[in-house]
C-alpha angles and dihedrals in degrees: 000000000000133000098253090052088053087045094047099042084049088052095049096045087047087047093056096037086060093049108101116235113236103265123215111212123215106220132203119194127194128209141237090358139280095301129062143162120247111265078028111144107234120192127209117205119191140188137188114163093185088057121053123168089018122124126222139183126238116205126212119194135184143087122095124281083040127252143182131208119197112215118186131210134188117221115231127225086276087042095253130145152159148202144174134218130183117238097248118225117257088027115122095178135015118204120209133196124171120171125302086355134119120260102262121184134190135209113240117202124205110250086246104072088053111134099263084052095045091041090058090039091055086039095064096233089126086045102060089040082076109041091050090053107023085158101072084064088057090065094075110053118078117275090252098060087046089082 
């Protein structure tokens, strides 16, 4: 053999070394967004084109104490697959993993800060509720602090 043989063959093998293989990405998708509302439906939606017919498991994580809920979906034949979760109460974040797939995470508000809530709340209603009857409020301290 000669040496530019050697040299070429070395090239060739580092060429094709360097040459990414085509990848194939594993997706979740959350819906209806990072933020819902507790007893919200959210939908996961996974894909793995290199797996189809398989089934995973999506984890959802949060509450305190914490808590993890397995939820399993089957791959279609174009390793597709979905699933849905309701947004637990007393949960301010859910965390999600799913395979091969970053860590996600969503924001769970407590029903009562909904719009309507937050509306009356900026409205006053609850405000002058207390000033016209600043007593109600006396009933629940102990007899000794109503003085």
């Amino acid at each position: 053999m000669n040496m530019t043989r050697i040299r070429s063959s070395f090239a060739c093998f580092c060429l094709l070394g360097l040459l990414p293989a085509p990848l194939v990405a594993q997706s979740l998708k959350i819906s209806p967004g990072e933020i819902v509302t507790e007893g919200d439906t959210v939908t996961f939606d996974y894909s793995d084109p290199s797996s189809p017919g398989i089934t995973i498991v999506i984890e959802v994580s949060g509450g305190f104490p914490p808590e993890t809920v397995e939820l399993f979906v089957t791959l279609d034949a174009d390793g597709n697959g979905s699933t849905t979760w309701k947004a637990r109460a007393g949960w301010s974040t859910a965390y999600i993993t799913a395979p091969d797939v970053e860590e996600q995470f969503i924001e769970i508000e407590p029903a009562s800060l909904t719009a309507p809530a937050m509306l009356a709340a900026a409205s006053g209603r609850e405000s002058r509720w207390l000033v016209r009857r600043p007593t109600a409020l006396l009933a629940f301290l102990p007899s000794r602090l109503r003085r």
